[in-house]
MDAnalysis code that builds the backbone (N, CA, C; Angstrom):
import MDAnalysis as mda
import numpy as np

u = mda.Universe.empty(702, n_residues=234, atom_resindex=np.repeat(np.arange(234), 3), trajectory=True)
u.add_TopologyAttr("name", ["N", "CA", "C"] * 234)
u.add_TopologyAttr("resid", np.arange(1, 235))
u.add_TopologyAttr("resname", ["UNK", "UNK", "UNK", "UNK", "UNK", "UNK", "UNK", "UNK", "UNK", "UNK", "UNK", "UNK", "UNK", "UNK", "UNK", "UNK", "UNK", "UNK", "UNK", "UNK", "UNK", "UNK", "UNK", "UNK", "UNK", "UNK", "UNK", "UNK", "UNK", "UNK", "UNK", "UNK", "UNK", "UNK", "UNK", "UNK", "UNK", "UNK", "UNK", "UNK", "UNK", "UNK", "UNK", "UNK", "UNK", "UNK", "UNK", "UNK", "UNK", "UNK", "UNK", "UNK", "UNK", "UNK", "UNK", "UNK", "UNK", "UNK", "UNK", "UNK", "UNK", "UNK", "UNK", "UNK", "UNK", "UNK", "UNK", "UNK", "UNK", "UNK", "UNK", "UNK", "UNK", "UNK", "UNK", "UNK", "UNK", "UNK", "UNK", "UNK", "UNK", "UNK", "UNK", "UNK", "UNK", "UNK", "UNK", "UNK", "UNK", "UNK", "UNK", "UNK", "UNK", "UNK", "UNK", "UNK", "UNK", "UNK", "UNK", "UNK", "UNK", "UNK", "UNK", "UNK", "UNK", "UNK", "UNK", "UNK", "UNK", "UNK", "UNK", "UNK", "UNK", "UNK", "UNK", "UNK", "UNK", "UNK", "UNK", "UNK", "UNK", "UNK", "UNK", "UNK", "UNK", "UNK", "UNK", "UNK", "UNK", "UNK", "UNK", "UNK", "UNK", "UNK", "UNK", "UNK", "UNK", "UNK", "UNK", "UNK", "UNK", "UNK", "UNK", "UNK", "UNK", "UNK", "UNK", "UNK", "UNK", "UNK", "UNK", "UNK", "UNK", "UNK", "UNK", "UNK", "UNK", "UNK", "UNK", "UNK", "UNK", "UNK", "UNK", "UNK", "UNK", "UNK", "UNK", "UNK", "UNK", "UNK", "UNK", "UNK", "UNK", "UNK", "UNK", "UNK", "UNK", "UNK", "UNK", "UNK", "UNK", "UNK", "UNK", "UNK", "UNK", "UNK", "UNK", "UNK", "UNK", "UNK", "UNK", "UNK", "UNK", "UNK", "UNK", "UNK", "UNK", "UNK", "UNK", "UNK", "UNK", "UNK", "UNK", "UNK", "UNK", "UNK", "UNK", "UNK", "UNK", "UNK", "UNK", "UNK", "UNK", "UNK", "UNK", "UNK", "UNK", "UNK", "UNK", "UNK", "UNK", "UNK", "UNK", "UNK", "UNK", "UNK", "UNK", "UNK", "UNK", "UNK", "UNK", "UNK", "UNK", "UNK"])
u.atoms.positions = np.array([
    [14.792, 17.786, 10.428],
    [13.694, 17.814, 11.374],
    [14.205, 17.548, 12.779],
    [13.482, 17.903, 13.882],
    [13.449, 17.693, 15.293],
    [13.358, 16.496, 15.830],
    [13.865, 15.835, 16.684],
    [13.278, 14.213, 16.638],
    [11.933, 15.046, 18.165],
    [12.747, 15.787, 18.670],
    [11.737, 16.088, 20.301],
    [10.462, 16.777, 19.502],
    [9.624, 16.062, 20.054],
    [8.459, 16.718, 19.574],
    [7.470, 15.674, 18.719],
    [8.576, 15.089, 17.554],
    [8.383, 14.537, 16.541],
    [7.268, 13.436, 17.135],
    [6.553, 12.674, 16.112],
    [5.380, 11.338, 15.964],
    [6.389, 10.348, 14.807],
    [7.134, 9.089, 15.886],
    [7.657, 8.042, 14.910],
    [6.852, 6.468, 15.135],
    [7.123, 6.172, 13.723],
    [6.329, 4.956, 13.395],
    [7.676, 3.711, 13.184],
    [8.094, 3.131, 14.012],
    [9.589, 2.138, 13.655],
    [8.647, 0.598, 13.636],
    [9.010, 0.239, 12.414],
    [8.421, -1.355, 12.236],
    [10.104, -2.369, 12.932],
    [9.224, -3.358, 13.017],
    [10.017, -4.345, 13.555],
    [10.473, -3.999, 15.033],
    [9.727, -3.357, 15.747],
    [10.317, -2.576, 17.350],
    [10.596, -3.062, 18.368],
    [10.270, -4.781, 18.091],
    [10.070, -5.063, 19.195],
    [11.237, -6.020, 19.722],
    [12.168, -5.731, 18.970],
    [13.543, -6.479, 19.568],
    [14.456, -5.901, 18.794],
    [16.129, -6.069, 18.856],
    [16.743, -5.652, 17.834],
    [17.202, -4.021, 17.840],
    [17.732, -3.965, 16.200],
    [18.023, -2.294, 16.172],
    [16.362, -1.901, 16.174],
    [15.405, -2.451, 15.531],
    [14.163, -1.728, 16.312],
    [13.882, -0.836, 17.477],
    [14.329, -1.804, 18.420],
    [13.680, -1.896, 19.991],
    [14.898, -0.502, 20.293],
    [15.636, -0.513, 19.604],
    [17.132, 0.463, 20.031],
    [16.495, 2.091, 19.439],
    [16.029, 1.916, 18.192],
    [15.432, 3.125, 17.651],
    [14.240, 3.579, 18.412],
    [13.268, 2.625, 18.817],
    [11.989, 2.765, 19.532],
    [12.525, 3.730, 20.891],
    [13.634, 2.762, 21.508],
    [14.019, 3.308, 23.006],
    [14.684, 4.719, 22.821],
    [15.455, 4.886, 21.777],
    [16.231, 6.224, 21.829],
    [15.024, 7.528, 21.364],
    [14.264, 7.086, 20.327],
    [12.875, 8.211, 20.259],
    [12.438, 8.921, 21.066],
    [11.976, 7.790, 22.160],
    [10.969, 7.857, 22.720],
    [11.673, 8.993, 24.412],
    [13.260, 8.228, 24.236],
    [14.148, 9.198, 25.138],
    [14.703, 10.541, 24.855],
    [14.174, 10.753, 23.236],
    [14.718, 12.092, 22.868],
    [13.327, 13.240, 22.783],
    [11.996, 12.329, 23.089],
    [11.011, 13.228, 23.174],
    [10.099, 13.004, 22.056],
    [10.093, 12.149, 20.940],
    [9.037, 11.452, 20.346],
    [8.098, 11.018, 21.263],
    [6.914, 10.935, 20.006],
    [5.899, 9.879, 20.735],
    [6.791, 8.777, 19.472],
    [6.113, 7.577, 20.179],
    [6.431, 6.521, 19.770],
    [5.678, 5.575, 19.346],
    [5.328, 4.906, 18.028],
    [4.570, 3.644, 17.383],
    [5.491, 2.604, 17.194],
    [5.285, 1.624, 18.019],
    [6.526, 0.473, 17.652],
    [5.339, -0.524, 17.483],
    [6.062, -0.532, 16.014],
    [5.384, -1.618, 14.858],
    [5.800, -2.993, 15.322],
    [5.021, -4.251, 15.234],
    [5.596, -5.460, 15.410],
    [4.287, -6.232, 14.859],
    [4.776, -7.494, 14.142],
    [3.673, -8.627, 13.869],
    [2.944, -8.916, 14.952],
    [3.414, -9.195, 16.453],
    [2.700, -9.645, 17.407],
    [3.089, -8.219, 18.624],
    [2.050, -7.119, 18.655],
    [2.206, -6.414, 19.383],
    [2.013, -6.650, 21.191],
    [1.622, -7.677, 21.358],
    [2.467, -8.126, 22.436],
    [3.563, -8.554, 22.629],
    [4.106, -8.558, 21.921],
    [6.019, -8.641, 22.182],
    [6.597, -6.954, 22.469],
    [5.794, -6.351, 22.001],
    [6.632, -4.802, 22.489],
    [6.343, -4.469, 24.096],
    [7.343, -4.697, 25.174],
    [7.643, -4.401, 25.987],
    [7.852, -3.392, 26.540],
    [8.859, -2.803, 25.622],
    [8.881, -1.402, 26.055],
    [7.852, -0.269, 26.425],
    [7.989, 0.448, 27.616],
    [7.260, 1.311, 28.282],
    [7.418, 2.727, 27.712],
    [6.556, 3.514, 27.509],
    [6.494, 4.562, 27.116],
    [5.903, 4.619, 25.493],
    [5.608, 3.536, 25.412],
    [5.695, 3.535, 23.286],
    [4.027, 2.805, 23.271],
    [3.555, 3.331, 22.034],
    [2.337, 2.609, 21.927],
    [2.550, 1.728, 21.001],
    [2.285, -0.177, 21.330],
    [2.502, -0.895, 20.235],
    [1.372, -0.905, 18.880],
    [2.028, -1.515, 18.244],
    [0.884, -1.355, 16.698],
    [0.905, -2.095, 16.097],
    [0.102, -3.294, 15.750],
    [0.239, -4.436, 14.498],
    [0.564, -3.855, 13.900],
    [1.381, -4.573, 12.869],
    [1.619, -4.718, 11.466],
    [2.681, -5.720, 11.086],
    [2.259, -6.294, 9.888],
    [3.433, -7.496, 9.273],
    [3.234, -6.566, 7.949],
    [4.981, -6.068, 7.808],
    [5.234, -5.042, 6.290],
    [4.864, -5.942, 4.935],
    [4.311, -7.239, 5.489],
    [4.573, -8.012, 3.534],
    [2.630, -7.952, 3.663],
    [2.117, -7.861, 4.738],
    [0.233, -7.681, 4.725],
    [-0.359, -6.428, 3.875],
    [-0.142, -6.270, 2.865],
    [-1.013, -4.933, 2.677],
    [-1.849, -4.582, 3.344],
    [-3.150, -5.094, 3.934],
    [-4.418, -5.668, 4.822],
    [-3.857, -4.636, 6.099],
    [-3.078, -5.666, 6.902],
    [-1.821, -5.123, 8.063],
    [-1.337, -3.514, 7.814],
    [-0.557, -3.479, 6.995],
    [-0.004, -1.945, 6.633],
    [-0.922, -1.084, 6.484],
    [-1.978, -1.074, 5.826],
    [-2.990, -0.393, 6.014],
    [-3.838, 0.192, 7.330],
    [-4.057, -0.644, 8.003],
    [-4.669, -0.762, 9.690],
    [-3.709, 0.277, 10.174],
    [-2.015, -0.112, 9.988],
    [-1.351, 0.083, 11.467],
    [-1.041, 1.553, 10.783],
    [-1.287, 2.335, 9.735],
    [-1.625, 3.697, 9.143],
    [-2.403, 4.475, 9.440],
    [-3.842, 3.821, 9.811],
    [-5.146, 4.375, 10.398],
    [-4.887, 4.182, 11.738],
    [-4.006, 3.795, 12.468],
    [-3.955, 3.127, 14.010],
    [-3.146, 4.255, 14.592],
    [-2.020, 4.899, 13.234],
    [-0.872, 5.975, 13.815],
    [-1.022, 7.002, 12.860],
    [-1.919, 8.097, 14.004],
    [-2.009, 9.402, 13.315],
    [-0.828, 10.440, 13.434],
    [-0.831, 11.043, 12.869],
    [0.352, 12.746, 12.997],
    [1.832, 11.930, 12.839],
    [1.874, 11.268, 11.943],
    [3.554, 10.611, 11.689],
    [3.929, 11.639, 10.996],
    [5.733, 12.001, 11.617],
    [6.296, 12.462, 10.901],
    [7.725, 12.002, 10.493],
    [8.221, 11.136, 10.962],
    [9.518, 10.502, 11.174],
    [8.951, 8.692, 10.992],
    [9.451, 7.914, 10.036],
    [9.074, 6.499, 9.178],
    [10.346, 5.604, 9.166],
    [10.675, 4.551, 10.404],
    [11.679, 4.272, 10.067],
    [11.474, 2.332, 9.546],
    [11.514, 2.563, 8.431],
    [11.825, 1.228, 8.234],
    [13.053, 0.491, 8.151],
    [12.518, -0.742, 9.434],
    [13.513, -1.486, 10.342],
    [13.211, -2.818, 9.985],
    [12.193, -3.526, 9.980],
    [11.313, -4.622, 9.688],
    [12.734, -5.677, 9.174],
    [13.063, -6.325, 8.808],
    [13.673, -7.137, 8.253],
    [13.526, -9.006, 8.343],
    [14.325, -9.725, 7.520],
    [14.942, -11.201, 7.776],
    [15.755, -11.154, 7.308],
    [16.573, -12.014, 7.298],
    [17.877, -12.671, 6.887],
    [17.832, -14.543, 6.506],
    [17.845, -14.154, 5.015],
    [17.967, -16.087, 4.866],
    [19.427, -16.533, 4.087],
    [19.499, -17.438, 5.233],
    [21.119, -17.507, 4.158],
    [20.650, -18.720, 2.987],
    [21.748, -19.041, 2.183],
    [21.780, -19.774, 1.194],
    [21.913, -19.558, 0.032],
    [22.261, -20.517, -0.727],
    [23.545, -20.258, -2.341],
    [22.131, -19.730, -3.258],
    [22.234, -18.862, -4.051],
    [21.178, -18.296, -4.934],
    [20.889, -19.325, -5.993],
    [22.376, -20.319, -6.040],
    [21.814, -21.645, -6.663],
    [21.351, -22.720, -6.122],
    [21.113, -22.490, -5.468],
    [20.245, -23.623, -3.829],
    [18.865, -23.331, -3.046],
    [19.374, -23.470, -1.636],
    [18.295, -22.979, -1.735],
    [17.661, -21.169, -1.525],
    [19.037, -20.745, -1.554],
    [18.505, -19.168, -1.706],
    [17.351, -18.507, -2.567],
    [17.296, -19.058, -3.598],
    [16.397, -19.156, -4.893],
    [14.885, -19.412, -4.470],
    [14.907, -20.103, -3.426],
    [12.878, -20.019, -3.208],
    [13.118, -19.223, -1.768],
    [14.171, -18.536, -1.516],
    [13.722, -17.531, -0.061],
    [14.063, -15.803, -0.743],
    [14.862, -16.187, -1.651],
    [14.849, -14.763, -2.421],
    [13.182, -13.621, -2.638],
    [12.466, -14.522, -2.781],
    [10.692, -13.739, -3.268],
    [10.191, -13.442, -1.657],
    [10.868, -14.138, -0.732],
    [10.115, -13.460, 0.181],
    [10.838, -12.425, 1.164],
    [12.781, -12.385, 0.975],
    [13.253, -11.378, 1.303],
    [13.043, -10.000, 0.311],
    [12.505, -10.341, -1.002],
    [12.416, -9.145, -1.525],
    [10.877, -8.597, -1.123],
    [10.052, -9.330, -0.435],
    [8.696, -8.851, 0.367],
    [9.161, -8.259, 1.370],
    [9.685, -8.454, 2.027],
    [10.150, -7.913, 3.823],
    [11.308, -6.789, 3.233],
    [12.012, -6.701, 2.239],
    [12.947, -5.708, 2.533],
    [13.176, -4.294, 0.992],
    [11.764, -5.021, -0.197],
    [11.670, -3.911, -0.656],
    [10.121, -3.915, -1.073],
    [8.940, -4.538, -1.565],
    [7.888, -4.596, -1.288],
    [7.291, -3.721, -0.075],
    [8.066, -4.270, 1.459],
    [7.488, -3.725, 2.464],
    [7.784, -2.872, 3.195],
    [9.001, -2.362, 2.464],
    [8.920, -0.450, 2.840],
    [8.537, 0.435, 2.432],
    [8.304, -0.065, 0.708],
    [7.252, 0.828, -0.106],
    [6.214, 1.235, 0.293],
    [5.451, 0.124, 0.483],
    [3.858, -0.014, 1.104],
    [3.902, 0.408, 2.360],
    [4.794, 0.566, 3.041],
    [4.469, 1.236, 4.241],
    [4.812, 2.737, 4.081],
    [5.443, 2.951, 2.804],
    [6.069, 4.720, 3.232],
    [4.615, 5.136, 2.316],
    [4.510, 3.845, 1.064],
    [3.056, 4.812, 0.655],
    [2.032, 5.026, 1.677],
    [1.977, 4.030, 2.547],
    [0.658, 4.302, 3.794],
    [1.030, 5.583, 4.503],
    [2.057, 5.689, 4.645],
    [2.045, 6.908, 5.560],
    [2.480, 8.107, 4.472],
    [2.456, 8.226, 3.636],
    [2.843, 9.364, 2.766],
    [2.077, 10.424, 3.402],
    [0.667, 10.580, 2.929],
    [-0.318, 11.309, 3.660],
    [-0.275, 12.292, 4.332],
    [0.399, 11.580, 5.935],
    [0.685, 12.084, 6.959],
    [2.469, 12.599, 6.912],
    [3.309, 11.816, 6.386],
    [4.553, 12.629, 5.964],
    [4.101, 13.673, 5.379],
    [3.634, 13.834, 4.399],
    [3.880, 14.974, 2.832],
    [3.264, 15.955, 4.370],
    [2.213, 15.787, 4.623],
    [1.523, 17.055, 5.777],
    [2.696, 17.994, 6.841],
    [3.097, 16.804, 7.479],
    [4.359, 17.494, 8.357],
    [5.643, 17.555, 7.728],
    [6.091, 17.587, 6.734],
    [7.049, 17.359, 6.356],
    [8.335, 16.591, 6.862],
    [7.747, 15.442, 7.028],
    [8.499, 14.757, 7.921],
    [9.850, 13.860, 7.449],
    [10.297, 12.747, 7.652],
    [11.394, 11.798, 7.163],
    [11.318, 10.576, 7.455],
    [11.869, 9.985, 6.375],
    [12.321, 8.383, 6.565],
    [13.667, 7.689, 6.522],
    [14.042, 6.887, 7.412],
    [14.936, 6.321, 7.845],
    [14.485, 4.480, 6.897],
    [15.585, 4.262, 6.336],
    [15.493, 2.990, 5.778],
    [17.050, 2.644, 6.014],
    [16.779, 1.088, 6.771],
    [17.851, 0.831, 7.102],
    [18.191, -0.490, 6.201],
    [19.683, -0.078, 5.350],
    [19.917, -1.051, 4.537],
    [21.256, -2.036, 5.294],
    [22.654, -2.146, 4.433],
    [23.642, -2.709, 5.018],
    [24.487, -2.840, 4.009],
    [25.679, -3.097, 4.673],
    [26.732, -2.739, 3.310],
    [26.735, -4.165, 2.296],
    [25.732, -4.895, 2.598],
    [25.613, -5.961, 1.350],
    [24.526, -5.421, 0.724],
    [24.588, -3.839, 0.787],
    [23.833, -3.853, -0.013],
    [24.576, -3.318, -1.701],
    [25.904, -3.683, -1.668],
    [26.926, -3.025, -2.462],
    [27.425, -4.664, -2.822],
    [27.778, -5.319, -1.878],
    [28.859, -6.710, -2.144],
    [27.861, -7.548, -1.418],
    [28.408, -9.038, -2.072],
    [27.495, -9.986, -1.925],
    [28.371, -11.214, -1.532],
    [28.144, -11.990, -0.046],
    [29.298, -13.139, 0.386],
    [28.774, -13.904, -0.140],
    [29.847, -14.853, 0.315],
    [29.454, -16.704, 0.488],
    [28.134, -16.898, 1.014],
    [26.783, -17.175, 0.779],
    [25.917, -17.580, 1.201],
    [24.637, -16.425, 1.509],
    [25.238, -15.579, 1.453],
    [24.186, -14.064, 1.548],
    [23.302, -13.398, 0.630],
    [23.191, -14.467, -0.997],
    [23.055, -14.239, -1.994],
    [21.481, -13.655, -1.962],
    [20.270, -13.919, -1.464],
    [19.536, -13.798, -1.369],
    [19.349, -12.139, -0.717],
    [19.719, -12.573, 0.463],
    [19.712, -11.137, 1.442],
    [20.313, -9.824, 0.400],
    [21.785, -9.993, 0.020],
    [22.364, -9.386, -0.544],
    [21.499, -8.519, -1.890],
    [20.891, -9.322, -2.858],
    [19.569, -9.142, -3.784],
    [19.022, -8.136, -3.227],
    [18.279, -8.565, -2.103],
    [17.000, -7.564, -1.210],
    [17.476, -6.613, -0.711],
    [18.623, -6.385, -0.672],
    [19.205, -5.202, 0.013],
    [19.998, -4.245, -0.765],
    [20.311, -4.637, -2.183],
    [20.955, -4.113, -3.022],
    [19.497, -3.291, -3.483],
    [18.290, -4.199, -4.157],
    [17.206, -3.472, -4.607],
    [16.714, -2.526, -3.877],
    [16.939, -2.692, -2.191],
    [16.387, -1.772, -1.366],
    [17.091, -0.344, -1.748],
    [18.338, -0.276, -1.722],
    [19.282, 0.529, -1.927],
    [18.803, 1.699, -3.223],
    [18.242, 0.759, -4.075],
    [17.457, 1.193, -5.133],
    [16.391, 1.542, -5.222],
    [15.641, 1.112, -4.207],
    [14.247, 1.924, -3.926],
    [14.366, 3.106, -2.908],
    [15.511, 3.370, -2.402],
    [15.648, 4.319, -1.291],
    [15.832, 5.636, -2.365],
    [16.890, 5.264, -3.134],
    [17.311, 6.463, -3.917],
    [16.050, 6.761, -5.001],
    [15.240, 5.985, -5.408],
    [13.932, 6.150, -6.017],
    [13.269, 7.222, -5.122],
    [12.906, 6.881, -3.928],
    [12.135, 7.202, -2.643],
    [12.888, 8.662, -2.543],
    [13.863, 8.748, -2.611],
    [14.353, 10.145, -2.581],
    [13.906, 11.307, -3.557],
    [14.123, 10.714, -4.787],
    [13.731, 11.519, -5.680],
    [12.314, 11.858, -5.767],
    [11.208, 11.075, -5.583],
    [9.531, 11.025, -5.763],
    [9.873, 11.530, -4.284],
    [9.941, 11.870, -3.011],
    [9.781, 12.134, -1.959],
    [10.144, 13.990, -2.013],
    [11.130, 14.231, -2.533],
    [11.685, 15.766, -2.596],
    [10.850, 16.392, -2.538],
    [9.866, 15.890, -3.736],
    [8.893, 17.336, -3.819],
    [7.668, 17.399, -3.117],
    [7.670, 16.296, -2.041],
    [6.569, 16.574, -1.002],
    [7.893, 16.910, 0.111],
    [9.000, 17.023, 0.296],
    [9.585, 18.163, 1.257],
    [9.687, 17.049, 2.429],
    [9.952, 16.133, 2.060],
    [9.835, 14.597, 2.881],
    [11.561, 14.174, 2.569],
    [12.509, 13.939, 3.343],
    [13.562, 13.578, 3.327],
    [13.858, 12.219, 3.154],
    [15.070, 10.966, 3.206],
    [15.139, 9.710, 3.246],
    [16.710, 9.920, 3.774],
    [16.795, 9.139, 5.041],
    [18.118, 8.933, 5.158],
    [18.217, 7.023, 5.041],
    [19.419, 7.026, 4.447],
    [19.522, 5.403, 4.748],
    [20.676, 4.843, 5.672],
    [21.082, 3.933, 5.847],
    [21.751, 3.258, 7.177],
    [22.478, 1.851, 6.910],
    [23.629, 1.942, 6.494],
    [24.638, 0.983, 5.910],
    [25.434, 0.832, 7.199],
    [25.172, -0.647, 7.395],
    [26.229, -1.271, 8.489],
    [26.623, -2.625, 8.380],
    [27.685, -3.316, 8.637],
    [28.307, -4.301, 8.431],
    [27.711, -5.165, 9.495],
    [28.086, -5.991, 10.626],
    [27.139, -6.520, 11.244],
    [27.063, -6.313, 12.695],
    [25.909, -6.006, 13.339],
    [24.967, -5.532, 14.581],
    [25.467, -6.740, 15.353],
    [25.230, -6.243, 16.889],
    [24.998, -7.305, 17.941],
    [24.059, -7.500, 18.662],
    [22.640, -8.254, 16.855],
    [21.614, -8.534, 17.482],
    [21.277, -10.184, 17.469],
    [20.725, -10.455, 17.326],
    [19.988, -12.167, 17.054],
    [20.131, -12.540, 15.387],
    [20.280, -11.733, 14.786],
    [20.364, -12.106, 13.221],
    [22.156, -12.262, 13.353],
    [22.873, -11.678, 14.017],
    [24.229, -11.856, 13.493],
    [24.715, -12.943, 14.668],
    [23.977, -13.386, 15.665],
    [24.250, -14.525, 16.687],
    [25.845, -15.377, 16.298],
    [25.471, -15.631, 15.304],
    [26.184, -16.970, 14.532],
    [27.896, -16.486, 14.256],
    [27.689, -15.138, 14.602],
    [28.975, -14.650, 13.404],
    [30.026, -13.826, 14.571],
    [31.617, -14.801, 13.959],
    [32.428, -13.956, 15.196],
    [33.235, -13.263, 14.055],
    [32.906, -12.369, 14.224],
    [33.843, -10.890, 13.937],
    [33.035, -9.567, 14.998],
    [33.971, -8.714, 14.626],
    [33.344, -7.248, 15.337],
    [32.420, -6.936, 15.437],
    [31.011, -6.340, 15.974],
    [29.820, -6.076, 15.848],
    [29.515, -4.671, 16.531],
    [28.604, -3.781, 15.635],
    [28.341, -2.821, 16.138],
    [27.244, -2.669, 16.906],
    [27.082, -1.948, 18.336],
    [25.767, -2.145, 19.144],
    [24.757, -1.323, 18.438],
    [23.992, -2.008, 18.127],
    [22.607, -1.277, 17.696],
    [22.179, 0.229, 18.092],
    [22.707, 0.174, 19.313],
    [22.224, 1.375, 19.973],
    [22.811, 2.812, 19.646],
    [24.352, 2.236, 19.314],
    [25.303, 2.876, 18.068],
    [24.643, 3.646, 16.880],
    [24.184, 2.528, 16.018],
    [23.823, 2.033, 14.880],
    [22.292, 3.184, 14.908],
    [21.581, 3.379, 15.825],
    [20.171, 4.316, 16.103],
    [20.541, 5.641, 16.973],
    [21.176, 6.023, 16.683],
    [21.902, 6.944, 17.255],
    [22.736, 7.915, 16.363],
    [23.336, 7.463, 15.576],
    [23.990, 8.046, 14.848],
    [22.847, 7.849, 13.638],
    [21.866, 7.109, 12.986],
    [20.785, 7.436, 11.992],
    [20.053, 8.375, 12.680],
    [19.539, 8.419, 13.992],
    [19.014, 9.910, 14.085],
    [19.733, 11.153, 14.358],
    [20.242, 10.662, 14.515],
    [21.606, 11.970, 14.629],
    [21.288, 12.545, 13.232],
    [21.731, 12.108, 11.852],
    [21.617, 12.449, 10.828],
    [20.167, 12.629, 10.097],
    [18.878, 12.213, 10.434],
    [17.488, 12.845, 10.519],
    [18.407, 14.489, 10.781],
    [18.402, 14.377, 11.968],
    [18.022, 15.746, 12.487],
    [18.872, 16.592, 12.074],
    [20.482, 16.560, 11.301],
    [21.290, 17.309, 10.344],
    [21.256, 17.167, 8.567],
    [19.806, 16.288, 8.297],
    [19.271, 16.282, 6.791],
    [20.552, 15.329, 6.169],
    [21.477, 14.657, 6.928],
    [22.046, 13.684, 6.465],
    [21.398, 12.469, 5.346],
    [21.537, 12.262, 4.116],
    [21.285, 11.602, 3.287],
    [21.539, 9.706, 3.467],
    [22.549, 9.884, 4.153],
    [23.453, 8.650, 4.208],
    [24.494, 8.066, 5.147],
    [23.676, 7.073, 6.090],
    [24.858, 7.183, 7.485],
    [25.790, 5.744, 6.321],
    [27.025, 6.086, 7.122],
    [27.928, 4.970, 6.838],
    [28.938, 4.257, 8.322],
    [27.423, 3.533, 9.282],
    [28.583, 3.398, 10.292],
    [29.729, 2.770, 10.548],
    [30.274, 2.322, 10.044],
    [31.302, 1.431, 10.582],
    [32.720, 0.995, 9.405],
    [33.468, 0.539, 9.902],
    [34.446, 0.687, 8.795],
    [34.114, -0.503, 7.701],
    [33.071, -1.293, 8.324],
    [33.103, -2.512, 6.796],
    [32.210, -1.222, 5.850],
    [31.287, -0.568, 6.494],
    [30.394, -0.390, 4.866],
    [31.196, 0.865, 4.728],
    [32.428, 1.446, 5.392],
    [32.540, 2.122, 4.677],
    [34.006, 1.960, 3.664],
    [34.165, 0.989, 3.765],
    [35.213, -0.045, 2.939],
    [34.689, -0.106, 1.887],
    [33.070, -0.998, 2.119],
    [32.452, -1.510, 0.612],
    [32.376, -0.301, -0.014],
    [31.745, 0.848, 0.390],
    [31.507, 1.573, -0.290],
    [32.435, 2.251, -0.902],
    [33.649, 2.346, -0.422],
    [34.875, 3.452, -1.132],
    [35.078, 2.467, -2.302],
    [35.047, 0.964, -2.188],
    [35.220, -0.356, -2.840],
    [34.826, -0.436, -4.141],
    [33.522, 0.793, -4.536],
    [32.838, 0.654, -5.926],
    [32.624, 1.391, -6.684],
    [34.135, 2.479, -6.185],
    [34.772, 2.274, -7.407],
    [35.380, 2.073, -8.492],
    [36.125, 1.156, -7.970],
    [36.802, -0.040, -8.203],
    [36.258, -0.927, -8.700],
    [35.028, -1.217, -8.902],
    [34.126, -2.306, -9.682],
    [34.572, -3.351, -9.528],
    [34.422, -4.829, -10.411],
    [33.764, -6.222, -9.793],
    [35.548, -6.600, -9.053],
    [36.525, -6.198, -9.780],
    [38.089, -6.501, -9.595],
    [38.232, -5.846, -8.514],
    [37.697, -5.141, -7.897],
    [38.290, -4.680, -6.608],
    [37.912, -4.899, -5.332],
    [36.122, -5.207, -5.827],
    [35.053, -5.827, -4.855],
    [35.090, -7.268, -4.695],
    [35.739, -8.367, -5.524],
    [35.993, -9.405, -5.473],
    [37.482, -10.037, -6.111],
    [38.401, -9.659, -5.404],
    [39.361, -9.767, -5.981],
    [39.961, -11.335, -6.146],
    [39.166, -11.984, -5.608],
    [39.431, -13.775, -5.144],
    [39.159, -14.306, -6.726],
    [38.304, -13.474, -7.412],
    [37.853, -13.965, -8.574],
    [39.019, -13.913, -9.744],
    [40.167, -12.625, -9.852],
    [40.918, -12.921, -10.030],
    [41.337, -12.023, -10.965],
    [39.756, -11.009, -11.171],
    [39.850, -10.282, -12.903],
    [40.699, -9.375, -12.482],
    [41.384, -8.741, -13.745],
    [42.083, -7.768, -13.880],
    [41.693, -6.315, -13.521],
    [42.453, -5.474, -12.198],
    [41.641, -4.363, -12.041],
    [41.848, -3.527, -13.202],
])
């Protein structure tokens, strides 16, 4: 599909790789819906803001009836909770799997409708934990692995309404969620740029950066190659 021209709906818009997808849309000739819990935080000029919190059914519903003629769905929305899956990762696990596979469902079913009509696409942005799982990421890692699994679901039930899914594996951004962390970081703006890039060449699967595309060459090699600290025999 075209992005110029196109009607996009990006949750979470209002800061972040959001605010990066919102801004590059809206500069390539989209109209623009930038989704946010508190649509006074969307700043950006040129874009119309839109409640929605992706874990509200209530919410997701509204900000569906609020954005007509969608044809381009990028779910961006996210959190990040750290902690040991035997700690306290274990009571934040139920609500990263609300924000990162619960609430892209419910939002691609809200807009199905209006996808299946224009034959439009969705952008779901995962990360390369969504393959390997660190020290402390156990939770996130979960929600992003299942996402991974609802994308390729989403692909298959999506085909035959002529509705595409690209997804978006990256190691870590230089936004407010990766603050904490010194290694390399890719600019978001990167990171929304090259996922629409691939919208618009029916690309299935961005792989930006060399961590996810490490993890990913990584599996096939299975648990001995993806965790070799552990010790098993490849």
């Amino acid at each position: 599909m075209k992005i110029a021209d196109s009607t996009a709906f990006v949750t979470g818009a209002n800061r972040g790789l959001g605010l990066r997808f919102a801004t590059l849309l809206r500069d390539r000739g989209a109209t623009v819906y930038a989704g946010a819990r508190d649509p006074a935080s969307v700043t950006l000029e040129g874009v119309i803001p839109v409640r929605i919190d992706v874990t509200d059914p209530r919410s997701v519903a509204l900000a569906a009836e609020a954005a007509r003629g969608v044809d381009l769905l990028v779910n961006n929305a996210g959190t990040y909770a750290r902690g040991a899956l035997l700690g306290d990762g274990a009571e934040r696990l139920r609500a990263e799997l609300e924000t990162h596979v619960h609430g892209p469902l419910a939002v691609t079913r809200a807009f199905l409708p209006s996808l299946t009509v224009h034959g439009g696409a969705v952008v779901n942005v995962l990360s390369a934990l969504s393959w390997i799982t660190l020290p402390g990421t156990g939770a996130y890692s979960v929600a992003k692995a299942a996402g991974w699994a609802l994308a390729n679901g989403l692909r298959l039930e999506l085909a035959d309404h002529g509705v595409t899914v690209t997804t978006v594996h990256v190691g870590y951004m230089d936004t407010d969620m990766a603050a904490g962390v010194d290694a390399p970081k890719t600019d978001p703006a990167v990171v929304a740029a090259l996922a629409l890039d691939a919208v618009e060449a029916g690309v299935p699967e961005v792989l930006v950066d060399d961590v996810s595309r490490q993890v990913r060459a990584g599996l096939a090699g299975g648990v001995a190659a993806l965790y070799p600290a552990l010790g098993y025999a490849p």
